[in-house]
GUBAGU-159360 format. One record per residue (C-alpha): x, y, z; residue in one letter. Coordinates in steps of 0.02 Angstrom, whole numbers, plus 50000, padded with zeros to 5 digits. Layout:
# GUBAGU-159360
+-------+-------+-------+---------+
:     x :     y :     z : mardren :
+-------+-------+-------+---------+
:     X :     Y :     Z :       A :
...
+-------+-------+-------+---------+
***
This chain:
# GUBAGU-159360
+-------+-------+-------+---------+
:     x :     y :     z : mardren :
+-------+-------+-------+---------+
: 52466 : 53499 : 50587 :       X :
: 52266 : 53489 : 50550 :       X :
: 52226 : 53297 : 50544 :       X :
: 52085 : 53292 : 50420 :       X :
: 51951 : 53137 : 50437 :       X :
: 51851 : 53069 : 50294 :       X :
: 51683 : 53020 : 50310 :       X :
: 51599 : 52906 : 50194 :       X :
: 51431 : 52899 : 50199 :       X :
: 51339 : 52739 : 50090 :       X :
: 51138 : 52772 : 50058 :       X :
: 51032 : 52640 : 50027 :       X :
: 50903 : 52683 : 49929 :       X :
: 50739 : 52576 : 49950 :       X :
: 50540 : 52610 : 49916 :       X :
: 50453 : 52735 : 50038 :       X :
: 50395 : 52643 : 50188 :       X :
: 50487 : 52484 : 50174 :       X :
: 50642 : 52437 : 50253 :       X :
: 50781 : 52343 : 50195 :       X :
: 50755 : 52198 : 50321 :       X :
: 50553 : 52188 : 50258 :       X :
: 50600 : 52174 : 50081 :       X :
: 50726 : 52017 : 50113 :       X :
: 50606 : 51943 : 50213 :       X :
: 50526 : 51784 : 50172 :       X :
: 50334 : 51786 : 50195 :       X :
: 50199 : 51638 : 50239 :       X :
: 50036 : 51671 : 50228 :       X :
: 49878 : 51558 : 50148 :       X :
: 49885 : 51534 : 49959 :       X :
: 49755 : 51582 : 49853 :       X :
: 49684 : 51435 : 49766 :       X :
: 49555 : 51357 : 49632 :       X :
: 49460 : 51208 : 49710 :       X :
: 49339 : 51129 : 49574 :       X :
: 49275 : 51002 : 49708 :       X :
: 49252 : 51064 : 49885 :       X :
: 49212 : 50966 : 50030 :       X :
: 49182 : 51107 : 50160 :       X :
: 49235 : 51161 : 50299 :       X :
: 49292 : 51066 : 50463 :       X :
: 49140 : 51073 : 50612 :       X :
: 49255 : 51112 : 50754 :       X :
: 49419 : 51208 : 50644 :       X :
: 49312 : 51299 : 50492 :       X :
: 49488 : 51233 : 50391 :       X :
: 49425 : 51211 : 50233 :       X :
: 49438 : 51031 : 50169 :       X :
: 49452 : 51008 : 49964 :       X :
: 49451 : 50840 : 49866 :       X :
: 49567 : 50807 : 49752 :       X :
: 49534 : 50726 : 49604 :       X :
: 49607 : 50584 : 49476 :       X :
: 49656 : 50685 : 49318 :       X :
: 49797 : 50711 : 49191 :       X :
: 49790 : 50896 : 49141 :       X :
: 49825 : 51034 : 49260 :       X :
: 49692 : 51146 : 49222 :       X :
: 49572 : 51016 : 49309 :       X :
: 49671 : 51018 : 49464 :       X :
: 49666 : 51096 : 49625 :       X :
: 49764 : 51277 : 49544 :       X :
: 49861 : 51377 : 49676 :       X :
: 49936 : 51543 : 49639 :       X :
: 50090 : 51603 : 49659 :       X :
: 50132 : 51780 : 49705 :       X :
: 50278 : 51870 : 49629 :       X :
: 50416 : 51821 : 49700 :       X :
: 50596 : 51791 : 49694 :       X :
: 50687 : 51638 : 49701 :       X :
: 50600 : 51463 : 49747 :       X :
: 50404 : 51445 : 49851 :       X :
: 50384 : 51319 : 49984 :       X :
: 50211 : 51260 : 49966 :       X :
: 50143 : 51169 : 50120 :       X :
: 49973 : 51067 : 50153 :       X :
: 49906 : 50933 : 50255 :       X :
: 49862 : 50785 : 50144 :       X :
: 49710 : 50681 : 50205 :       X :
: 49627 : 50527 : 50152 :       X :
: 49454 : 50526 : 50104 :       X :
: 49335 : 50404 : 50216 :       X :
: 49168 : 50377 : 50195 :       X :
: 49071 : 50358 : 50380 :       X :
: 48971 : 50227 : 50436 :       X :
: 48886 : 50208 : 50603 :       X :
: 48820 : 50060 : 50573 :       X :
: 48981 : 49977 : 50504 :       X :
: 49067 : 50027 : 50654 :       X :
: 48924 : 49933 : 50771 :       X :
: 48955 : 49790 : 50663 :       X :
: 49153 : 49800 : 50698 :       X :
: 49163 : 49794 : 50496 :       X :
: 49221 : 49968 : 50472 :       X :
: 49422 : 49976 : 50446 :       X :
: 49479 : 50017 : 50313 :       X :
: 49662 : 50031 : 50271 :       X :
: 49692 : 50185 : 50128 :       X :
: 49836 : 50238 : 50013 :       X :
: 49828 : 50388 : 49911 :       X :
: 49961 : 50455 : 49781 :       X :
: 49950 : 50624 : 49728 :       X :
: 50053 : 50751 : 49602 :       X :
: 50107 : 50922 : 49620 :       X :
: 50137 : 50994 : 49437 :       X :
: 50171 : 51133 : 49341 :       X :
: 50030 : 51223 : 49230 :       X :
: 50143 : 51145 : 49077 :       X :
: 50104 : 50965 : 49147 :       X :
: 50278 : 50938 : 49235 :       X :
: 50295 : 50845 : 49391 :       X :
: 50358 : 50929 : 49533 :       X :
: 50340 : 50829 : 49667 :       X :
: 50247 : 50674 : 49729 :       X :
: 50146 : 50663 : 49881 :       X :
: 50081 : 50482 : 49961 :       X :
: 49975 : 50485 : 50131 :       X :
: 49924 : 50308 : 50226 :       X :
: 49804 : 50310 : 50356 :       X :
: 49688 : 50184 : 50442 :       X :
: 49483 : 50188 : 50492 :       X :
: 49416 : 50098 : 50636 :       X :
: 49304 : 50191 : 50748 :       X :
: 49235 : 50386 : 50734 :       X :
: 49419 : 50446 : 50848 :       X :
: 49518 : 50399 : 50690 :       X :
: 49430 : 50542 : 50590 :       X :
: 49519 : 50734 : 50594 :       X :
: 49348 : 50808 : 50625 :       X :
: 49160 : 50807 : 50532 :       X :
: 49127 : 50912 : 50398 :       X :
: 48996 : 51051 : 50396 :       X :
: 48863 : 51032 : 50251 :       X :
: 48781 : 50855 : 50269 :       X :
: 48626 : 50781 : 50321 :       X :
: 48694 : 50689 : 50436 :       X :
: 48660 : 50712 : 50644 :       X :
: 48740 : 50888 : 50682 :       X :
: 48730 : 50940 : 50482 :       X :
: 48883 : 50822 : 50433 :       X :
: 48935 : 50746 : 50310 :       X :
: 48970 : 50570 : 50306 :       X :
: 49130 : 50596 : 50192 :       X :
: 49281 : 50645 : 50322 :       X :
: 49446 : 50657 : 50330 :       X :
: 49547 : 50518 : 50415 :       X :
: 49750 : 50524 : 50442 :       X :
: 49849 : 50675 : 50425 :       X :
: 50026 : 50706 : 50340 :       X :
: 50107 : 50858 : 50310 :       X :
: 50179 : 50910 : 50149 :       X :
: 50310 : 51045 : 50084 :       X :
: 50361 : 51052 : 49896 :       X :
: 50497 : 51178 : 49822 :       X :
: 50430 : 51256 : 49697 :       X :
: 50542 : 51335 : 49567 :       X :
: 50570 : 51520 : 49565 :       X :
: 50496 : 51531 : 49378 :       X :
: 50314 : 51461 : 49402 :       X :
: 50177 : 51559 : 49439 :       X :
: 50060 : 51427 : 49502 :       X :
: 50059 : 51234 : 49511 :       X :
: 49903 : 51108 : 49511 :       X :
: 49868 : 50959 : 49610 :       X :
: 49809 : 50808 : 49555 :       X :
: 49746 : 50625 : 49602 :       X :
: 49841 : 50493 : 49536 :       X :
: 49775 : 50333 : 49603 :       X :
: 49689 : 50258 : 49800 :       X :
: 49723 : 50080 : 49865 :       X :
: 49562 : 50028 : 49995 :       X :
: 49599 : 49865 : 50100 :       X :
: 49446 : 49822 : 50181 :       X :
: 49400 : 49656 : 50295 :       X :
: 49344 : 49550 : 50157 :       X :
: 49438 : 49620 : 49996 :       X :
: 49556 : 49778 : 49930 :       X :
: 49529 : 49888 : 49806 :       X :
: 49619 : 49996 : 49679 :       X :
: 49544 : 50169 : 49609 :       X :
: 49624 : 50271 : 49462 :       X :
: 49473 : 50312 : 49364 :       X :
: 49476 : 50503 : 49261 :       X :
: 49361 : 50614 : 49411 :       X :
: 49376 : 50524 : 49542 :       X :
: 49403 : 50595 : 49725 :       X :
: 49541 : 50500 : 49803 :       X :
: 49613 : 50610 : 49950 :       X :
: 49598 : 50792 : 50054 :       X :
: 49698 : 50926 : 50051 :       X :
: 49676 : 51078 : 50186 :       X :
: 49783 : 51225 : 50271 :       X :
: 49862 : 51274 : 50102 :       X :
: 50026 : 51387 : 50135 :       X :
: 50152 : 51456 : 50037 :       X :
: 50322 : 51535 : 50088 :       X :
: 50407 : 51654 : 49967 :       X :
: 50525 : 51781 : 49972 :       X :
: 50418 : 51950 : 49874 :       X :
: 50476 : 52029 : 49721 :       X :
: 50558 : 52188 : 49712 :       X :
+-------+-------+-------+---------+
***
């Protein structure tokens, strides 16, 4: 008897030069993004530091695009507050300061995605990330640094194509009072190293 053996072969079709495991890969690299206030960038990293600011409509915000992609985006940043240096203050022993900042993450249609809160506290120059370039400062510094770090990851949902972030309000304690900040414009944290992780589309 001849014993006959059937061979199946499956193809799997895909686009010239990509493989199968490349195109159901997720991918993180820096999003591309719309700052309408920039700080600058860091003096020792070069990250680039960007206010946000107090506002209600999206299109004022801090706009980061989205790639196409399937299914949801996992946006990362480091959120900062926003501190205001003083050399002298800090001779004095009057410099801490105690801040709170609330920020939004929406959608270009103005809904809320996520929300983001960072609390940090000043006392001498070691509680700042780093000095930004740009000033006229000592060293060509600014006096406006970052202080505190927290790091922040949103889902994004798979139909958006960007998002916007926005200020909502800032809550200063100082030695001899406290303050609360909401006003329309108004810088009231940092964001830096902007990421996004997505999955491409077909």
């Amino acid at each position: 008897m001849t014993r006959l053996t059937a061979v199946v072969v499956v193809a799997v079709i895909v686009a010239p030069g990509i493989t199968v495991a490349q195109r159901n890969s997720m991918k993180t690299e820096p999003a591309e993004f719309q700052c309408p206030s920039v700080l600058g960038p860091g003096a020792t990293t070069m990250n680039l530091y960007c206010d946000v600011l107090t506002e209600r409509d999206p299109a004022k915000g801090i706009i980061i695009q989205l790639p196409p992609h399937s299914g949801v985006v996992t946006l990362s940043f480091n959120l900062h507050n926003r501190h205001t240096y003083s050399q002298e203050l800090v001779d004095a022993k009057r410099a801490y300061r105690q801040y709170t900042a609330t920020i939004g993450i929406l959608t270009a249609d103005n809904t809320l995605i996520s929300r983001a809160i960072i609390q940090s506290e000043f006392r001498t120059v070691a509680d700042l990330v780093e000095r930004v370039e740009g000033g006229a400062g000592p060293g060509g510094v600014k006096a406006v640094a970052p202080n505190g770090t927290q790091a922040i990851k949103v889902v994004i949902p798979p139909e958006e194509e960007s998002v916007s972030v926005l200020g909502e309000k800032l809550s200063v304690v100082r030695l001899e009072a406290s303050d609360n900040f909401s006003a329309m414009g108004r810088p009231v944290a940092i964001i830096s190293d902007i990421q996004i992780t997505y999955r491409p589309a077909p």
